[in-house]
N, C-alpha and C positions, 0 to 999 in steps of 0.2 A: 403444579403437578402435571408431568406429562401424561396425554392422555391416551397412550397408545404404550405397548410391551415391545420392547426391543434386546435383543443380543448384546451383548459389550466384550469385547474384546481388547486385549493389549500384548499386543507383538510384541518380540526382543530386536528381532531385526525387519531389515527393510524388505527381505524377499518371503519372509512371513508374511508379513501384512498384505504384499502384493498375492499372493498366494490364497488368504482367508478372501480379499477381495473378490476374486476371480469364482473361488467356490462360492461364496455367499452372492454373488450377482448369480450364478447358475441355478443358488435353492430360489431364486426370486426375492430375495430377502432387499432389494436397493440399497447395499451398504454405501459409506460412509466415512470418507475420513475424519477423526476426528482428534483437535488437538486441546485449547482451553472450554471449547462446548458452551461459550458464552451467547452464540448466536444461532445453534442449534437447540439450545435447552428455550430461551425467548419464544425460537420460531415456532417450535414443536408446543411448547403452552397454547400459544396461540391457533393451533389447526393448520400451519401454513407452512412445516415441514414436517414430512413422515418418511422414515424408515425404520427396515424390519434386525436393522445391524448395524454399529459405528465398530469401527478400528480406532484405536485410540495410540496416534505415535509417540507419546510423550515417553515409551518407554525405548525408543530405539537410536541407541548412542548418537546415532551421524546426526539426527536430528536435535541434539543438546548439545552442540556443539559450539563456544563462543569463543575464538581465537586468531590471532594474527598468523598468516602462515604464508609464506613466500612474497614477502610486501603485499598480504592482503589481508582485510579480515575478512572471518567468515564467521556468519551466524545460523546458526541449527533454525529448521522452521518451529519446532516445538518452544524454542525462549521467548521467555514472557516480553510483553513490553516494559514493565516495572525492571524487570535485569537490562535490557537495552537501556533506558532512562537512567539508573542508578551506574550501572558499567560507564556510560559515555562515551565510548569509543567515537563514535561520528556524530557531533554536538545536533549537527540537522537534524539527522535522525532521533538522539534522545530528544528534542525540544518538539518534534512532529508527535513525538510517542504520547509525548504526557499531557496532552492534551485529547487523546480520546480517550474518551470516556473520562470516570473519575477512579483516582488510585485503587480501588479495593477491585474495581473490574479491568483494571490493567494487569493484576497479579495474575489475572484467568487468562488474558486475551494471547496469543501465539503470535510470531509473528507472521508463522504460516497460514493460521485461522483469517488471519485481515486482511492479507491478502487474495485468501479464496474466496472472502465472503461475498455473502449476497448481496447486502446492503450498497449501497453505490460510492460509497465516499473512499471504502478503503486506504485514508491518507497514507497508511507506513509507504504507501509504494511511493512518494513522489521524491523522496529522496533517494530512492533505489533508481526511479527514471532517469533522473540530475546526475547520478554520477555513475551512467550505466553501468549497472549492475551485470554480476552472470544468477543464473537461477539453475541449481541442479538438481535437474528432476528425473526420477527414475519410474520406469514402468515394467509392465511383463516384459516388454520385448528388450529394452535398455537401457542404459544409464545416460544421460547426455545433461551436456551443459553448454546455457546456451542465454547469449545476449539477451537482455530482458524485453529492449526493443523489439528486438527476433519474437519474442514471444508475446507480448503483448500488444491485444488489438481487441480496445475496450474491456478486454479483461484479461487477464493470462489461459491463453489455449494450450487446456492440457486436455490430456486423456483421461476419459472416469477410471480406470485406474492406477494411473502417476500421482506421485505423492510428490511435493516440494520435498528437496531435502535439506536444501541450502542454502544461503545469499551469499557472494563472496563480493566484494567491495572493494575497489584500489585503493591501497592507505593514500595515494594522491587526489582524493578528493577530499579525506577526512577532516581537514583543516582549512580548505577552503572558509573565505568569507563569504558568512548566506545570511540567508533570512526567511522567517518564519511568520508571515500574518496569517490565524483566522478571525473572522469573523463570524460571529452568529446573529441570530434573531433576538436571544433574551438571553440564558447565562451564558459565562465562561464556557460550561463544561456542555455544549451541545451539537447537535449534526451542524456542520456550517453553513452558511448563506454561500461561504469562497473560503477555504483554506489554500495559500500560497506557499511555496516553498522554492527557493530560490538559492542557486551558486552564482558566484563571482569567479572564473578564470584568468585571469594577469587581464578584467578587464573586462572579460567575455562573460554576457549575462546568460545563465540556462535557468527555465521557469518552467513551473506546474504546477497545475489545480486541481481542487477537488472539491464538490459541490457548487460546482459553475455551471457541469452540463451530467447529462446519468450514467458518469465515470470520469476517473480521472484523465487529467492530458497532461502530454507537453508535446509541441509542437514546435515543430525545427524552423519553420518559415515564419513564428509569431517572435522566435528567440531574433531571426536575422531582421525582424523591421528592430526591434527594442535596442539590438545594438548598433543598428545604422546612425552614428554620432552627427552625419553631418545634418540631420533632420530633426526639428524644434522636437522636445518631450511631447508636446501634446500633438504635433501630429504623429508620431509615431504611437501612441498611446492609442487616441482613437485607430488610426490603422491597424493596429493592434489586434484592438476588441471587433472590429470589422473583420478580421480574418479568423474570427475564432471557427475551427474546423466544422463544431457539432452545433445542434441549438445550444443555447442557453438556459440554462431549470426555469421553469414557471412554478412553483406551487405554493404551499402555504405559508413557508418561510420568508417567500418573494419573489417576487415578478422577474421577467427577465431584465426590462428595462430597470429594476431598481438592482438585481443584481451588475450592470453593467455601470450604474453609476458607483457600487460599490467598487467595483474592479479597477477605474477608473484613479479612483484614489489610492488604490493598494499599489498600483504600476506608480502612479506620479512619488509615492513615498519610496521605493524600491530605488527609482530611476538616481535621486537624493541620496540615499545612503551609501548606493553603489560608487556614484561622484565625488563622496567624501570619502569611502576608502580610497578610492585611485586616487 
């Protein structure tokens, strides 16, 4: 049970919701965007989110949106992860999906919700970083779309009130050969110790993490040691992990040094797979 009374609302369109945003921040109300509510109903049980009003975009078309359109797709931020997963459209992306969480909380989860969330792991995004993404987000003042790179730094810098509207995707990445390692502490279905996700380019390896450091990476100067061929795997690996931008997580899950020797084997297995597709 939440323990606090709040407003609910649900818009038809996108300049409603920016509009109830705007007056409900004026009543003092801290609104809210809100799409599967799976990490705002947790956090709010717990004491450790409150406000006095969510928007709810599940009902505003541009946001359900799942389709190919000018050699790209695009997916609405309100689509579950369970429709990415079962749709398939970018094998990456369904195989990063269904592994958070477990199915019955995937049918709730947005793919805009996991992206904005709090929580640090955020995987959907690493296939969105991999095959730069656009993200179109709109606010009071306008509608833009914009490199995901561009907009991401340590988490996507939006405005309190911009709403994602969109991912759109080059079908040139969609088939790409990748790869998908997490690892956890104990089940299958848990926050990771390192989730990996990785493309192959005619060759050219792109990588990102999550629950390595407290947010996702990929790192352009970590891609160009990994694909430096004339240099043994392992020293490129350790330089690798030497070059990692941010700390490393220390906490209950595991150390950083045992996260690095995890990392260690995920790159060494990656480096192999990738040498047997070429």
């Amino acid at each position: 049970m939440i323990p606090f009374d709040f407003e609910y609302y649900k818009p038809d369109t996108i300049e409603d919701a920016i509009q109830l945003f705007n007056k409900l921040e004026l009543d003092g109300k801290k609104p809210i965007y809100y799409g599967g509510g799976t990490e705002f109903i947790s956090m709010a049980r717990m004491y450790n989110k409150y406000t006095g009003a969510v928007i709810d975009v599940k009902g505003i078309p541009e946001c359900n949106v799942f389709e190919f359109k000018n050699d790209n797709l695009i997916i609405g931020s309100a689509v579950t992860l369970t429709k990415i997963a079962e749709e398939n459209p970018f094998p990456l992306l369904s195989l990063t999906v269904k592994r958070i969480a477990d199915h019955t909380i995937q049918d709730k989860i947005t793919l805009g919700g996991n992206l904005m969330g709090t929580i640090i792991y955020k995987e959907a995004i690493l296939p969105l970083l991999l095959s730069n993404s656009e993200i179109v987000v709109q606010g009071d003042i306008c509608k833009k779309t914009l490199k995901i790179m561009d907009l991401y730094d340590k988490k996507l810098q939006l405005a309190d009130d911009e709403i994602i509207i969109q991912v759109i995707i080059d079908k040139k990445f969609l088939q790409l050969p990748y790869s998908h390692v997490k690892r956890t502490k104990n089940e299958k279905i848990d926050y990771p110790l390192i989730t990996m996700a990785a493309l192959n380019d005619n060759g050219k390896i792109s990588v990102a993490f999550s629950g390595l450091c407290e947010h996702p990476i990929r790192s352009i100067d970590i891609e160009k040691i990994l694909n430096n061929n004339s240099v043994s795997k392992d020293k490129r690996i350790k330089k690798s992990i030497d070059n990692i931008p941010y700390e490393i997580l220390h906490d209950i899950s595991g150390s950083s040094e045992y996260r690095k020797f995890i990392l260690y084997g995920m790159l060494y297995e990656l480096l192999n797979k990738f040498e047997e597709v070429s």
